[in-house]
C-alpha positions as CSV (number, residue, x, y, z in Angstrom):
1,X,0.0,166.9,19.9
2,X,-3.5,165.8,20.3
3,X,-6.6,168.4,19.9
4,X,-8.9,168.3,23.0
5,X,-12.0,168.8,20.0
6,X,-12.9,167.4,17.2
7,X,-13.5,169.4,13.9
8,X,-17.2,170.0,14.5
9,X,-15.9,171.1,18.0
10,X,-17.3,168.0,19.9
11,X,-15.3,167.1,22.8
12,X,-13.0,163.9,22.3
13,X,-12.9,161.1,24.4
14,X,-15.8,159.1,26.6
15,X,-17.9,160.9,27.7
16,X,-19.6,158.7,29.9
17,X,-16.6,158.5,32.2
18,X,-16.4,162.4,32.3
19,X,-19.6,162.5,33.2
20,X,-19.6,159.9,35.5
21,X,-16.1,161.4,37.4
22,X,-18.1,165.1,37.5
23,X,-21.1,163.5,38.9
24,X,-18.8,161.9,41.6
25,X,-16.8,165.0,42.3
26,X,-20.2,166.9,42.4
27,X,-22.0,165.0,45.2
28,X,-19.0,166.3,47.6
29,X,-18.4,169.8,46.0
30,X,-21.3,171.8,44.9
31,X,-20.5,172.7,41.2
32,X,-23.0,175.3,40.6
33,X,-26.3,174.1,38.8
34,X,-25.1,170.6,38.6
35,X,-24.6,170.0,42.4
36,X,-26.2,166.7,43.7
37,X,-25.4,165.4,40.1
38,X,-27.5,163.0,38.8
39,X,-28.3,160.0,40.0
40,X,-27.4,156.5,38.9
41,X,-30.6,155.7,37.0
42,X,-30.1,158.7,35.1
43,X,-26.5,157.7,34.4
44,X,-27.3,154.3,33.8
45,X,-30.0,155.4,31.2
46,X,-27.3,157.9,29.4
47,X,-25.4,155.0,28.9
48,X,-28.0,152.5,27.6
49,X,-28.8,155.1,25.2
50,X,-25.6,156.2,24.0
51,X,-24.5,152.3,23.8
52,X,-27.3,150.9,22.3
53,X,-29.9,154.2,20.5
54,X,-28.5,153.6,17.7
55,X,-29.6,150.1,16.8
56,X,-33.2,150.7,19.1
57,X,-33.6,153.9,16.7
58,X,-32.9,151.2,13.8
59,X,-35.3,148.8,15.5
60,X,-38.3,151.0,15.5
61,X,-37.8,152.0,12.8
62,X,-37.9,149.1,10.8
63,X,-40.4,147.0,13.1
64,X,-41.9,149.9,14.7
65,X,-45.8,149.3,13.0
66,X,-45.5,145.7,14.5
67,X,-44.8,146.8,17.9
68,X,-48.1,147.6,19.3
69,X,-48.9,144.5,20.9
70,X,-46.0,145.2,23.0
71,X,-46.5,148.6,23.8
72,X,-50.3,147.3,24.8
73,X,-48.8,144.6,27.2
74,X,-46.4,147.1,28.2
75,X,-49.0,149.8,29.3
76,X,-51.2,147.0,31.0
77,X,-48.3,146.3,33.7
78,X,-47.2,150.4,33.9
């Protein structure tokens, strides 16, 4: 029999999907605070994030003092 969470009581499973079939469900049925659900840039930015935050958070970290020509090109066109 499979546990539904994990031992620091994190939910198993992707969550991405879940979040993703609740969003669905939710822009036919209000569900409380999250009716309307979010929209697919938000989603779309969850799962960048969740996919890939990891290795940016590495990135930064290592190379972050060498980035500010980037972020100045960056704020130019923003």
């Amino acid at each position: 029999m499979k546990t539904v969470f994990t031992k620091r009581y994190d939910l198993r499973g992707n969550e991405l999907a879940r979040l993703g079939k609740t969003a669905l469900l939710s822009k036919w049925i209000p569900l409380g605070n999250f009716r309307g659900g979010p929209g697919a840039r938000c989603l779309l930015t969850l799962a960048v994030l969740h996919y890939c935050g990891g290795i940016l958070y590495w990135f930064l970290g290592k190379y972050g003092d060498r980035l500010g020509l980037l972020r100045k090109i960056k704020n130019r066109f923003m």
